[in-house]
C-alpha positions as CSV (number, residue, x, y, z in Angstrom):
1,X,-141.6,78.1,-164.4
2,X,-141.9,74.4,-164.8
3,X,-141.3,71.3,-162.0
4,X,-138.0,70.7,-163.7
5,X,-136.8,74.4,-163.1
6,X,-138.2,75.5,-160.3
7,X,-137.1,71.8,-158.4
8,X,-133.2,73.2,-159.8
9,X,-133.6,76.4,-158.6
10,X,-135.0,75.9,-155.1
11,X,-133.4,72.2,-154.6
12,X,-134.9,69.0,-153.8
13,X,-134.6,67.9,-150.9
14,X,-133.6,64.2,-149.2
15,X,-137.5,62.5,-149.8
16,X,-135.5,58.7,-149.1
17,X,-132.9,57.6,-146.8
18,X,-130.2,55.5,-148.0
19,X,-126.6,54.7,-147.9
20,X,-125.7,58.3,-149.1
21,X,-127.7,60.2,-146.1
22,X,-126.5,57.8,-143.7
23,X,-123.2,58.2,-144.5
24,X,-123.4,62.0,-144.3
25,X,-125.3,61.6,-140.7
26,X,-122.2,59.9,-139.7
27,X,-120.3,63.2,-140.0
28,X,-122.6,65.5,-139.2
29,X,-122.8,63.2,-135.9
30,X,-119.2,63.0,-136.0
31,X,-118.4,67.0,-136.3
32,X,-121.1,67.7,-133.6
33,X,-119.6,66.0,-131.2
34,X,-121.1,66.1,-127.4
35,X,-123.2,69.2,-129.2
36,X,-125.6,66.6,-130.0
37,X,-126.9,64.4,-127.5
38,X,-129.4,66.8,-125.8
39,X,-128.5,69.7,-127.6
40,X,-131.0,72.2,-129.5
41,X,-130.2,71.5,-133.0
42,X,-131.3,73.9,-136.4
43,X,-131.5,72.6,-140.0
44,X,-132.2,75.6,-142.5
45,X,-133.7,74.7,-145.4
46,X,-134.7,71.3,-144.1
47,X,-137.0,70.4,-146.7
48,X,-139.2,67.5,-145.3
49,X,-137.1,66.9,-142.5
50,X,-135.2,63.9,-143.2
51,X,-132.2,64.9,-141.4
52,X,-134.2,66.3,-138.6
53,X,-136.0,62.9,-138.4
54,X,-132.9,60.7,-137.9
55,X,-131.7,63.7,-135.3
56,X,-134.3,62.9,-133.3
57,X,-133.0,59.7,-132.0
58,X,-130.3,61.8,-130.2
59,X,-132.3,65.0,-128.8
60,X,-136.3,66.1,-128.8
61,X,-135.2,69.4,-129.4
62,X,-135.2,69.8,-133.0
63,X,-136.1,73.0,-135.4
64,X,-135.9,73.8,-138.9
65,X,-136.7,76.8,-141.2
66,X,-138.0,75.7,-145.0
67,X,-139.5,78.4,-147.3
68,X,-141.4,76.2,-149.1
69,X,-144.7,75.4,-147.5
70,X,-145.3,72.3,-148.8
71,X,-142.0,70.6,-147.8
72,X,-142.6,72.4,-143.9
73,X,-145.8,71.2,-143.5
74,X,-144.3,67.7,-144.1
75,X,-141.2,68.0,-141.7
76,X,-143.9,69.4,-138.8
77,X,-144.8,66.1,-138.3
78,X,-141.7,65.2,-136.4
79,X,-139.6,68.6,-135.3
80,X,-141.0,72.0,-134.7
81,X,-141.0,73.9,-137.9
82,X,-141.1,77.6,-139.3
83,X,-141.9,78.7,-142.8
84,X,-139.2,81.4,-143.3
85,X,-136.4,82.5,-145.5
86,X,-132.9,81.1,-144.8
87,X,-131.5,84.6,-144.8
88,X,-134.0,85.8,-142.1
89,X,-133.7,83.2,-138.9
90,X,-136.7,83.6,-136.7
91,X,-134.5,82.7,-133.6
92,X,-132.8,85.3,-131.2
93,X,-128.9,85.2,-130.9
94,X,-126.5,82.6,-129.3
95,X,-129.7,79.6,-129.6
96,X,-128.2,76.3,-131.0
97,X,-125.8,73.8,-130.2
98,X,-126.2,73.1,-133.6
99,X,-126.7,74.4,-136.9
100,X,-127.0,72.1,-140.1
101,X,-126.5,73.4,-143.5
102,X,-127.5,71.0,-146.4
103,X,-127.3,71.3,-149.9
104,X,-128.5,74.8,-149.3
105,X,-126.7,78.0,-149.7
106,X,-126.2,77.4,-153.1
107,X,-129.9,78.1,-153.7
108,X,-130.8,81.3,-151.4
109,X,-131.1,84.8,-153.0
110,X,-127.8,86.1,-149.9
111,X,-125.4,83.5,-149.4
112,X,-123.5,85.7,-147.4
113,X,-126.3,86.9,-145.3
114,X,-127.3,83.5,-145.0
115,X,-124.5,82.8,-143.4
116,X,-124.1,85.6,-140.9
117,X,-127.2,84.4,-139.5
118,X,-126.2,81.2,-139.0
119,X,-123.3,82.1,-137.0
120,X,-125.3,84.5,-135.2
121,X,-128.0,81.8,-134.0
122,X,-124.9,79.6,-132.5
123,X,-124.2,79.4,-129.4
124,X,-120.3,80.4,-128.7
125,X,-118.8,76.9,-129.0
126,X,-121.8,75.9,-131.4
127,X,-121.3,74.6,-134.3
128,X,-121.9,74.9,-137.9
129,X,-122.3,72.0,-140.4
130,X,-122.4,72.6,-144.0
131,X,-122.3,70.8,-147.3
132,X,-122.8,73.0,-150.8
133,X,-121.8,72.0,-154.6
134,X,-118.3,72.0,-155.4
135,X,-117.0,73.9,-158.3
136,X,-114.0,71.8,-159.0
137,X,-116.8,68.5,-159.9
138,X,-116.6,67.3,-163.2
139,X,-120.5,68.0,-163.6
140,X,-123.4,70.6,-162.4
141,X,-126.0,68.3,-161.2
142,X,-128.8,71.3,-161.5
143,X,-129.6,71.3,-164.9
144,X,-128.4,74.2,-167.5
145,X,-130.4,76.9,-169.6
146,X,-129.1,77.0,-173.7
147,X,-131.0,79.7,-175.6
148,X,-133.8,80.1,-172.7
149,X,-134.5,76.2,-172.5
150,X,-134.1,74.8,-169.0
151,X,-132.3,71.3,-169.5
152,X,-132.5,69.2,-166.8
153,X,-129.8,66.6,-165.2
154,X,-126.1,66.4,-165.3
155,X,-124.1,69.0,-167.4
156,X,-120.1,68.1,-167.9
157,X,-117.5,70.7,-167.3
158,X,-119.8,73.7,-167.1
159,X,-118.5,74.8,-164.1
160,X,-114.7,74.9,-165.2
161,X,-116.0,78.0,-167.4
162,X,-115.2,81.4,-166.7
163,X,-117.5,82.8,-164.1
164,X,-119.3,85.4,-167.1
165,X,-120.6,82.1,-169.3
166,X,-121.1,79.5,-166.4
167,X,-123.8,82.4,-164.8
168,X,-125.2,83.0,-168.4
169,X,-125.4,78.9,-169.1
170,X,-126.3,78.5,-164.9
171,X,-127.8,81.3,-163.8
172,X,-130.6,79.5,-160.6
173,X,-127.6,77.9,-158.2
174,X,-124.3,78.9,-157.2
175,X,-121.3,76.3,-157.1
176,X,-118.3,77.5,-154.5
177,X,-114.3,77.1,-155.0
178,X,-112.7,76.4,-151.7
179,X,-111.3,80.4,-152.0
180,X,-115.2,81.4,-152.7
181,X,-116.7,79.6,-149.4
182,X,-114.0,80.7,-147.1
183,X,-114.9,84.2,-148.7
184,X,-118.3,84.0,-147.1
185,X,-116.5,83.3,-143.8
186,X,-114.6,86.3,-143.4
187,X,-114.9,88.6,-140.8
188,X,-117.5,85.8,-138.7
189,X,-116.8,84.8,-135.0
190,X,-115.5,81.3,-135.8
191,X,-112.8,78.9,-136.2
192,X,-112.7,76.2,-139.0
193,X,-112.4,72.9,-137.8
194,X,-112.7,70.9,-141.0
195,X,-112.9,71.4,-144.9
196,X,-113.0,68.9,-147.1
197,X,-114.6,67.8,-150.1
198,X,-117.0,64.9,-150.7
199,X,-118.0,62.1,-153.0
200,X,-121.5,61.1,-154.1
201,X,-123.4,58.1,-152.4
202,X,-124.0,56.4,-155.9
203,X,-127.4,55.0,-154.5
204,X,-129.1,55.5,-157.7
205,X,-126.1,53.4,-159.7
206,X,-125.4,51.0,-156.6
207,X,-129.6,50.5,-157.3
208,X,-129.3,50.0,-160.9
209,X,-125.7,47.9,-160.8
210,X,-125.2,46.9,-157.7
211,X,-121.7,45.0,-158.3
212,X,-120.4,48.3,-160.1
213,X,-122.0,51.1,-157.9
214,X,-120.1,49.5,-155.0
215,X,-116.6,49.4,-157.2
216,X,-117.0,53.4,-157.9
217,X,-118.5,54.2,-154.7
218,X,-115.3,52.2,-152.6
219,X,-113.0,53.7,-155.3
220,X,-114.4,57.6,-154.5
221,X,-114.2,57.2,-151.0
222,X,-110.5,56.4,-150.9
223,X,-110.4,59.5,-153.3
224,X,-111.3,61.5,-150.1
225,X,-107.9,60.4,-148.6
226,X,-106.0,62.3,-152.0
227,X,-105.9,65.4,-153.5
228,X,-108.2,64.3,-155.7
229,X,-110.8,64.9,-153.0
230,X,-110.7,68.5,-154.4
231,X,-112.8,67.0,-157.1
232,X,-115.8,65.7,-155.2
233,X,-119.2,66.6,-155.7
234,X,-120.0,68.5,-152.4
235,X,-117.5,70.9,-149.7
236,X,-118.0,69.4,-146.1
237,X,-117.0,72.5,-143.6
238,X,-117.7,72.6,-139.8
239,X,-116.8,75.7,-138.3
240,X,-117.0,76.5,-134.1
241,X,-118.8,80.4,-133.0
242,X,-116.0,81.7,-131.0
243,X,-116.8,84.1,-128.0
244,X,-117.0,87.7,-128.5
């Protein structure tokens, strides 16, 4: 498997801060609430602990599960890590205040199961923050296979086709409907607080072109106030653990 492929199948994760991340600590500060100051906090699949870095400025009591060693040895230097799969928490029931979700699901072999046990590590009245790739975008940001050939970058429309030749054409990440990530919800001890869709951060364009990165990224903000939010890159959901 080459870099290219294997970094689409597994993700990359957040290796710079910029306006993007910040805006998306913002609501992940924002749907945590009084969770957060003091509060034990998870990220699975935290990569090399970006997230868990600028956490850290509200609460020493940080964790986060990454599968891939490299990236956990990284994130060790700042939160207290464990090499594991997201599927398969190393934590007992009811532990976190907090439980962040980013840019993940769409990459583990069980979404569902994924999910279960991230309910199940909440505390009741924890909650859950998660982003994942939107279905409804114009483009699949993770690359697409033609005739056994990995192609990396952006591919337009692929996910607008049926589900039997978007798999064939994007078999290494999942991207969810609204209908398909409430699916994974069903049947879980929680309430849903908010779902909504997202925007990109434009970093890389505002970098490039500053004057017209900053026109598209104002412009796709205000989308977030419309329906056409439902055609953002990413689905932000928080969800509460209700008590059983």
């Amino acid at each position: 498997m080459s870099i290219p492929e294997k970094a689409a199948e597994r993700g990359v994760p957040s290796l710079v801060w910029r306006a993007g991340q910040e805006r998306r600590l913002a609501m992940i500060r924002a749907a945590a609430g009084d969770r957060l100051t003091g509060g034990y906090i998870l990220d699975v699949g935290c990569g090399i602990g970006t997230y868990l870095s600028a956490l850290r400025a509200y609460t020493p009591f940080t964790f986060g599960v990454e599968i891939e060693g490299k990236y956990a040895r990284e994130a060790a230097a700042h939160s207290h890590i464990v090499q594991a799969m997201a599927e398969q928490l190393p934590f007992t029931d009811n532990c976190f205040d907090l439980v962040l979700s980013h840019e993940v699901i769409e990459h583990v072999a069980d979404d569902r199961t994924c999910v279960m046990d991230m309910v199940r590590v909440l505390k009741p009245g924890g909650r859950l923050v998660l982003f994942c790739p939107n279905r409804l975008y114009p483009f699949e940001t993770h690359g697409h296979y033609w005739r056994g050939t990995y192609h990396f970058g952006n591919t337009p429309l692929v996910n607008y086709l049926p589900d039997r030749i978007r798999n064939r054409l994007v078999p290494h990440v999942r991207a969810y409907t609204v209908r398909g990530l409430r699916q994974l919800l069903k049947g879980l001890p929680i309430r849903i607080l908010t779902h909504s869709q997202v925007y990109p951060g434009y970093d890389n364009l505002v970098a490039r072109n500053p004057a017209l990165g900053r026109i598209v990224r104002w412009l796709s903000y205000r989308l977030e106030r419309t329906p056409m939010r439902l055609l953002g890159l990413s689905h932000f959901l928080v969800v509460e653990k209700i008590a059983t």
